[in-house]
C-alpha positions as CSV (number, residue, x, y, z in Angstrom):
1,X,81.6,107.4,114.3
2,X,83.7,104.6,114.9
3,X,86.8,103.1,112.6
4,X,85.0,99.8,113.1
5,X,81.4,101.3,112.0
6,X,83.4,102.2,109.1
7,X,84.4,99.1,108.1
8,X,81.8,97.1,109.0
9,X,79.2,99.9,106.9
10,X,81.8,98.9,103.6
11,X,82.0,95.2,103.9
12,X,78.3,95.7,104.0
13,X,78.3,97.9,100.6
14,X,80.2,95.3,99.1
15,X,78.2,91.8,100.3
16,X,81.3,91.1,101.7
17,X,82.0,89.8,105.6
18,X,85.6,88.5,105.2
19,X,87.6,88.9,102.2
20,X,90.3,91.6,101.6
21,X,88.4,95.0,100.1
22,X,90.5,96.7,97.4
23,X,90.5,99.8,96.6
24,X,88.9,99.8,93.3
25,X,89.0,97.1,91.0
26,X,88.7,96.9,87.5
27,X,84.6,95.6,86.7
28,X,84.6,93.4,83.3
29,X,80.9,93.1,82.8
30,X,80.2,93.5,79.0
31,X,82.0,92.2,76.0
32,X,85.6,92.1,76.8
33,X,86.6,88.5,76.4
34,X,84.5,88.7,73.2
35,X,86.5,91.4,71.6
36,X,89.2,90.6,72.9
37,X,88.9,87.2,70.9
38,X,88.0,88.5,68.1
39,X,91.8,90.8,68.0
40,X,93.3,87.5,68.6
41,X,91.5,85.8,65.8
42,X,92.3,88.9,63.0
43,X,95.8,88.5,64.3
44,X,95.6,92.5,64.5
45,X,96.7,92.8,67.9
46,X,99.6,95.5,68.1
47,X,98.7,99.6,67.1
48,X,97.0,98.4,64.0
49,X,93.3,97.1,63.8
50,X,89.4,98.5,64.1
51,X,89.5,98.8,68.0
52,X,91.7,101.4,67.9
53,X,90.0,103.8,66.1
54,X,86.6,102.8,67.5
55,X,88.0,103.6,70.8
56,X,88.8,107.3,69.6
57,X,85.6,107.9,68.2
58,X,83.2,106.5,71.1
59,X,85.9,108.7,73.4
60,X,85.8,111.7,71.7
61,X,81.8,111.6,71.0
62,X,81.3,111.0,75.0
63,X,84.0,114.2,76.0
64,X,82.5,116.1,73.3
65,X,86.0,116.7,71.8
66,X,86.7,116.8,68.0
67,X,89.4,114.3,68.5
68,X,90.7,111.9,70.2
69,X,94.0,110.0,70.1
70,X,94.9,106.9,72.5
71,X,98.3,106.5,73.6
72,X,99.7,103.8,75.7
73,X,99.2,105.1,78.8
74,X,98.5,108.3,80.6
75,X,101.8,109.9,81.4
76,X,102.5,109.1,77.7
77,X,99.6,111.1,77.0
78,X,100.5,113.9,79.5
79,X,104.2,114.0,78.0
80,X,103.3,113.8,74.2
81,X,100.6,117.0,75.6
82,X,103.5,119.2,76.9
83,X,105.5,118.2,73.5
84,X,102.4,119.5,71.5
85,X,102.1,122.8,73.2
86,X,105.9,123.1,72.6
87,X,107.8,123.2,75.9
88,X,111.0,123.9,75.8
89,X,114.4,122.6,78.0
90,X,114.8,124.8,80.6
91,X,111.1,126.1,80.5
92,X,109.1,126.5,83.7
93,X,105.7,124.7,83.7
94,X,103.5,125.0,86.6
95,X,101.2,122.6,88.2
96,X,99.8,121.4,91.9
97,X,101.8,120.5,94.6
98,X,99.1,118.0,95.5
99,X,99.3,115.5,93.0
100,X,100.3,112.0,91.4
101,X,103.8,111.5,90.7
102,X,102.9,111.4,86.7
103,X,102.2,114.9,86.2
104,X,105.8,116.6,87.6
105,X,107.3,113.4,85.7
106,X,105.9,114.3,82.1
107,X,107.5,117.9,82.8
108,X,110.6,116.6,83.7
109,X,110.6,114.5,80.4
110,X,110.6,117.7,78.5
111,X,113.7,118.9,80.3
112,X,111.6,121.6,82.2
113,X,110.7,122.6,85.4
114,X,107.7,121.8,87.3
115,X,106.6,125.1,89.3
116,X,104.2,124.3,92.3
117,X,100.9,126.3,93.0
118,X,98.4,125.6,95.5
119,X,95.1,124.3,95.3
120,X,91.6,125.0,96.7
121,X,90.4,122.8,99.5
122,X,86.9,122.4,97.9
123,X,88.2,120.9,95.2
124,X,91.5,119.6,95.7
125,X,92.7,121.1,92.4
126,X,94.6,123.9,91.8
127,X,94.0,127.3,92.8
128,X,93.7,130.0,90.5
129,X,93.9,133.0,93.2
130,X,97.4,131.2,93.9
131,X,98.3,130.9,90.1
132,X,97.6,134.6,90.0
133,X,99.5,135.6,92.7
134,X,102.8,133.7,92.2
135,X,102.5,135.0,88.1
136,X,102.3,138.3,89.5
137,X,104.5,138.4,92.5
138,X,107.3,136.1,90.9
139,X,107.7,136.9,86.9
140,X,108.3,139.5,85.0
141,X,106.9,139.8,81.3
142,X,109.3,139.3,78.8
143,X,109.6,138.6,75.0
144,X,110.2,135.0,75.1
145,X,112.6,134.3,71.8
146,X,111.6,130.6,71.5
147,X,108.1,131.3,71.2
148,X,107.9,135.3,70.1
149,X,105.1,135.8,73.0
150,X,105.5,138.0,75.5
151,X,105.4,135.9,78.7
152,X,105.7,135.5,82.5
153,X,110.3,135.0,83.2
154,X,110.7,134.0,86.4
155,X,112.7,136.6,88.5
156,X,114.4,134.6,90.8
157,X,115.3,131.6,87.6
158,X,115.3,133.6,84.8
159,X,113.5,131.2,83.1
160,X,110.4,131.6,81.4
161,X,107.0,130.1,82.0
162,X,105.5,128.6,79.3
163,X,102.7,126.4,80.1
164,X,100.5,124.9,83.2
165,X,99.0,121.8,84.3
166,X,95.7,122.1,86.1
167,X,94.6,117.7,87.3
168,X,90.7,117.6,88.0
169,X,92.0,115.6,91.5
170,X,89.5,112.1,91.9
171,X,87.4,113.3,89.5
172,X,86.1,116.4,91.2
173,X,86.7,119.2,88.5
174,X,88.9,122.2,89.0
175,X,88.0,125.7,88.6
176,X,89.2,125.3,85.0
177,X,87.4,128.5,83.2
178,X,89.4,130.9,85.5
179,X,92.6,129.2,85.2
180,X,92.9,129.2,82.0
181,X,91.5,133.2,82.0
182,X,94.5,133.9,84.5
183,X,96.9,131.9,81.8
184,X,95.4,134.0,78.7
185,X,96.9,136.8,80.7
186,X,100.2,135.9,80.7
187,X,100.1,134.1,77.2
188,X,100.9,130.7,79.1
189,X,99.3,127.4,77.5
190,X,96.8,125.1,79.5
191,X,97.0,121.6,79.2
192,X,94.1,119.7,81.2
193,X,95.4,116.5,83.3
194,X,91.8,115.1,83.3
195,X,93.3,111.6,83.8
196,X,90.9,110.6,86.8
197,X,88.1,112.7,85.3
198,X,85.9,110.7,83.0
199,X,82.6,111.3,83.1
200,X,83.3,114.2,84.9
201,X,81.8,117.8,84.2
202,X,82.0,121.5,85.2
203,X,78.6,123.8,83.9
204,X,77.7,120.8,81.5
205,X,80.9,120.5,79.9
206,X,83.2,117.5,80.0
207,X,86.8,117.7,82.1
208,X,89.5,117.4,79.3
209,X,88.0,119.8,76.6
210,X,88.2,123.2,78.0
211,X,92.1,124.0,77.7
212,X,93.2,123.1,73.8
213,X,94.7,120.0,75.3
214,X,93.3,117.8,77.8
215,X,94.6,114.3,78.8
216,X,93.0,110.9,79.8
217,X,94.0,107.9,81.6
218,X,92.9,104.1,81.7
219,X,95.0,102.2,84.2
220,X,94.3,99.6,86.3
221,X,92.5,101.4,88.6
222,X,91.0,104.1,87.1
223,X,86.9,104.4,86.1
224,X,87.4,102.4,83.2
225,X,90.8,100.8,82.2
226,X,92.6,99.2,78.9
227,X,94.8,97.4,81.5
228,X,97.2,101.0,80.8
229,X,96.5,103.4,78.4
230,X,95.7,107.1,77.7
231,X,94.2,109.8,75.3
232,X,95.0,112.9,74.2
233,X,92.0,115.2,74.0
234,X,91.6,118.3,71.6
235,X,89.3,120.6,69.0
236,X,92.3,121.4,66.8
237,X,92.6,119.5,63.6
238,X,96.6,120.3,63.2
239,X,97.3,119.2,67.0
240,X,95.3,116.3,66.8
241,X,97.2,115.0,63.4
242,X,101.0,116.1,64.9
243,X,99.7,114.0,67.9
244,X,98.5,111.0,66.1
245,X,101.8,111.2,63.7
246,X,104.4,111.7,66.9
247,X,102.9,108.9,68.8
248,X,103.2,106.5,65.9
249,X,107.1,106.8,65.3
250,X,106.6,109.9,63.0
251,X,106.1,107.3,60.3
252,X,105.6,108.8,57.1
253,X,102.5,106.8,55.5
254,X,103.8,104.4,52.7
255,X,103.1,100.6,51.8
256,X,106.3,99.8,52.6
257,X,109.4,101.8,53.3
258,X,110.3,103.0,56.7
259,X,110.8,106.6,56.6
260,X,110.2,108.9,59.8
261,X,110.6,112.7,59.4
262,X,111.4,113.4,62.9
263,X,111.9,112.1,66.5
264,X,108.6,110.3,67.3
265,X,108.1,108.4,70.0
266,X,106.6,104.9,70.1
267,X,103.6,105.4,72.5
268,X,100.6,103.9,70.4
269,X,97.9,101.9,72.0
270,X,97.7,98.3,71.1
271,X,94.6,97.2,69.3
272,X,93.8,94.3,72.4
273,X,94.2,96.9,75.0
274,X,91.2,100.0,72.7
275,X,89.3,96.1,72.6
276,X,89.0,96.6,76.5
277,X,88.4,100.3,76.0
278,X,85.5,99.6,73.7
279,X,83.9,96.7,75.6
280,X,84.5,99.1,79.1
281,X,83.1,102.0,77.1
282,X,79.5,100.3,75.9
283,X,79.5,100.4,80.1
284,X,80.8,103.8,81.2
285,X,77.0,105.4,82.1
286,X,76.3,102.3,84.0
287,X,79.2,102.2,86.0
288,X,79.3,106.3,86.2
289,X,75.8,105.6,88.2
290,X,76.4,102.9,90.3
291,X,79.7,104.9,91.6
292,X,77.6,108.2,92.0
293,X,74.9,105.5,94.1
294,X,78.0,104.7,96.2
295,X,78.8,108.2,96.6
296,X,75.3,109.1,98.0
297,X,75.8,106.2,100.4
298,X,78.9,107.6,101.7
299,X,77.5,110.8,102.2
300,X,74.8,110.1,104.0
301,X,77.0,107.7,106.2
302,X,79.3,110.2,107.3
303,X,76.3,112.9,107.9
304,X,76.7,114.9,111.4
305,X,80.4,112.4,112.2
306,X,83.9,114.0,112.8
307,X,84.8,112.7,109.4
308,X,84.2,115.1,106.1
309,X,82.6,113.1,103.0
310,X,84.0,114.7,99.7
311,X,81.3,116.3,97.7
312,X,81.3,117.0,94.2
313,X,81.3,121.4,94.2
314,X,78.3,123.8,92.9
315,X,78.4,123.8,88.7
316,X,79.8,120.6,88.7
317,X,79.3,117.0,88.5
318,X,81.9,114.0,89.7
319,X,82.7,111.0,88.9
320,X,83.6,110.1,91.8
321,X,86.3,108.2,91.0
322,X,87.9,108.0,94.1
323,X,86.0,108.7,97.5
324,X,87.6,110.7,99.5
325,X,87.4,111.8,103.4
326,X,89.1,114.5,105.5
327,X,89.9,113.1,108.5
328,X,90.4,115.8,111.6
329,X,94.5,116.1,112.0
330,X,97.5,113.7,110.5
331,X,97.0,111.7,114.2
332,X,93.8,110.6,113.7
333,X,94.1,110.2,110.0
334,X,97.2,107.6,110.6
335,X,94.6,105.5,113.3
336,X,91.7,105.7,110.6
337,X,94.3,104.4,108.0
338,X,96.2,101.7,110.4
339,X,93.0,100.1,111.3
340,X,91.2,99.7,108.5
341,X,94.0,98.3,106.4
342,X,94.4,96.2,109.1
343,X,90.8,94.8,108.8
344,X,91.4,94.3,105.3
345,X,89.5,97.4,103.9
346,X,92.3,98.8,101.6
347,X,92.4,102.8,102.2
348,X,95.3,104.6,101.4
349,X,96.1,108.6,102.3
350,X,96.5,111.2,99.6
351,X,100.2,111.8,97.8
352,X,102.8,113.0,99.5
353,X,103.1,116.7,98.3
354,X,105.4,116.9,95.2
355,X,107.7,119.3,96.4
356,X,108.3,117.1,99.6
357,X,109.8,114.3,97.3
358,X,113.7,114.3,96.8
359,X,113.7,115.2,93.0
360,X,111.8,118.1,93.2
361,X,112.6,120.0,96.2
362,X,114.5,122.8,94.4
363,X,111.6,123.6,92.7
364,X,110.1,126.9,92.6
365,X,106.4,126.6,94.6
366,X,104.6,129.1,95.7
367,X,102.4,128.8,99.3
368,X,101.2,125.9,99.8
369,X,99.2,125.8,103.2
370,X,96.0,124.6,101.5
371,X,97.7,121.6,100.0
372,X,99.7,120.7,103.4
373,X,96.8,121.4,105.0
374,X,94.9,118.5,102.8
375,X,98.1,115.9,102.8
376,X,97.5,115.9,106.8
377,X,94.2,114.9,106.7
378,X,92.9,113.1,102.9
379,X,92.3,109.5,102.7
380,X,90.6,107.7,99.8
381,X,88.3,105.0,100.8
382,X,86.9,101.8,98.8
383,X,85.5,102.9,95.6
384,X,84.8,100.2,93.6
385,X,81.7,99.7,91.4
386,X,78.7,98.3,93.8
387,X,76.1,95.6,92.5
C-alpha cells in the first residue's frame, strides 16, 4: 500500500478531491442553533439554566451512572476527580506514560506526583501486569497518616501512593476490571480518564463507571463537543453532591448572600455550552455508527498492507474516536506523516511519552518498552463523521 493510495482512499471517504481534510471536526446536525437561541432568548446563559441539568441527566442515563456533573472542561473534571478521591501534596499518583498532556497536568494541580506505568499494545492503555509489578517491586505498605489506610510508600521517594489514573486511549477501553482488582490490593483509589471514551464499552458496560470516579470530555475535537467542557462520572450520592458544590464556588445555597464554606473552584459549565451538549446528545447513536462504518472501512482498507488498522479488543466495543495505525518503525512513520500532511490529509503521530517531556522527567516510571515501542510507530488518521 502506497502513502498516495492512502490519501486518495480518504478524500474518497469524505467526497472530497481538493480541500484540506482535518482531523475530526465537530458535526452540528440536530438542534444546536435552535437551543442555543433559545439560552440567548431566557437570557440564562452562564452555569444557571435547564440545559445544564438536562445535559447531566441524558449523560448519566446513556453511561449508566447515577450521576453526572458537567464541568467546564475535561482536565477541570479530571482535577476536581483527584480532589474528590482526596489526593494529597506530596502524594504519588500513577498513570500511563502514553498519554495527553491533561492527565499528568491534573496531578500536578494537586501538588502530587504523576508515577508512570506501561501500557498494553492491544489497547494502548495502561497495563495492569506493569501496575502490579512496579506496586510490588517499588513500595512498601505502610499506614498512610493522612488517610489511615495501609498503602503502597514508595521506597526510593518515601512518598506514598494514593491513587491511579487508568485513560481508555481513542476510545479503545483499558483492561479496567483488573486494574482496579490490582489497586483494591494496595488500597489505592481509581479514577477513570474516559475522556475520549463515549460510547465506548468493556463486557457491556460503559467506560467511565467502573472505578467510583470516572471522567468525560467535550472539546473541540472529541466525539461530541460543548465547544469545551467535561463531566464527572460516579454511583455515589455524597461524591456526586461534594462534586457539584466544589465546582460551583462552594456556594452555600441562599437567595441572596454570598457565603462559601470552603475553597471551591469556579469550574461550572455554562448553560449555552450543556445547549450544544443536549442538541450533540439527541445525535450521539447516529454519529457513534457512522464512525464505527468508517472504522470498518479502514479495516478492510488496510487488510494484508504493511500498515496495522487499530481494532477495538475481544469484550469490548469502541468508539472509535480516533483511528489509529501502526506504522512499521519511527522512519517510515515520519514518511507516512510528511506526505500526507503535505497532501492536505491532516494526520498527526501519537503523544510524545510523558516522561520524555521536560517537567516530568524526574518522575518515577516504571518500564516502559511497550509505550516507546507504540510512540515509534502510532499515527491517528482522519476520523471525522462520514455522510
Amino acid at each position: 500500500m502506497s502513502n498516495l493510495s492512502f490519501v486518495k482512499f480518504v478524500r474518497d471517504i469524505y467526497d472530497n478531491t481538493e480541500d484540506f481534510i482535518p482531523l475530526h471536526p465537530p458535526i452540528f446536525g440536530g438542534n444546536e442553533k435552535k437551543y442555543l437561541n433559545e439560552c440567548i432568548d431566557s437570557t440564562f446563559v452562564s452555569s444557571v439554566g435547564k440545559f445544564v441539568n438536562q445535559f447531566e441527566e441524558m449523560m448519566a442515563e446513556f453511561t449508566g451512572s447515577k450521576y453526572a456533573i458537567a464541568a467546564v472542561n475535561g482536565t477541570a473534571a479530571l482535577h476536581m476527580a483527584l480532589i474528590l478521591a482526596n489526593v494529597k501534596p506530596k502524594d504519588e499518583v500513577i498513570t500511563q506514560a502514553l498519554t495527553f498532556i491533561s492527565t499528568a497536568n491534573a496531578i500536578s494541580y494537586c501538588h502530587a506526583t504523576p508515577v508512570f506505568v506501561d501500557v498494553d499494545k492491544d489497547t494502548m492503555g495502561m497495563s495492569p501486569v506493569s501496575l502490579k509489578q512496579f506496586l510490588t517491586e517499588n513500595t512498601t505498605q505502610k499506614l498512610n497518616s493522612q488517610t489511615n489506610k495501609i498503602q503502597p510508600l514508595n521506597n526510593v521517594t518515601g512518598n506514598f501512593v494514593t491513587a491511579c489514573i487508568p485513560m481508555h486511549t481513542f476510545g479503545h477501553p483499558v483492561r479496567i476490571e483488573e486494574i482496579i482488582q490490582v489497586c483494591g490490593e494496595f488500597n489505592i483509589v481509581v479514577i477513570e480518564d474516559a475522556a475520549e471514551s463515549l460510547g465506548s464499552y468493556r463486557n457491556g458496560q460503559h467506560t467511565g463507571t467502573f472505578a467510583e470516579i470516572g471522567t468525560l470530555s467535550f472539546n473541540g475535537n472529541k466525539t461530541i463537543t460543548t465547544g469545551g467542557g467535561g463531566m464527572i462520572l460516579t454511583n455515589n450520592e455524597e461524591i456526586a453532591k461534594r462534586a457539584k458544590h466544589l465546582t460551583t464556588t462552594a456556594k452555600v445555597p441562599h437567595k441572596w448572600n454570598y457565603i462559601h464554606d470552603e475553597i471551591g473552584y469556579n469550574y461550572r459549565l455554562t448553560n449555552l455550552a450543556a445547549a450544544l451538549g443536549v442538541a450533540q446528545m439527541e445525535q450521539l447513536e447516529d454519529i457513534l455508527n457512522r464512525k464505527r462504518i468508517l472504522a470498518s472501512k479502514y479495516k478492510a482498507f488496510f487488510e494484508g498492507s504493511d500498515i496495522e488498522f487499530v481494532t477495538e479488543n475481544e469484550n469490548t466495543r469502541a468508539n472509535y474516536w480516533l483511528n489509529a495505525v501502526l506504522l512499521k518503525n519511527r522512519v517510515e512513520r515520519e514518511a507516512f506523516l510528511d506526505f500526507t500532511n503535505a497532501q492536505g490529509v491532516m494526520t498527526r503521530p501519537i503523544w510524545e511519552l510523558m516522561n520524555r517531556l521536560e517537567m516530568f522527567k524526574t518522575s518515577p516510571k516504571a518500564d516502559l518498552s511497550n509505550s516507546e515501542w507504540l510512540a515509534d510507530r502510532v499515527v491517528n488518521i482522519s476520523s471525522g463523521v462520514i455522510n
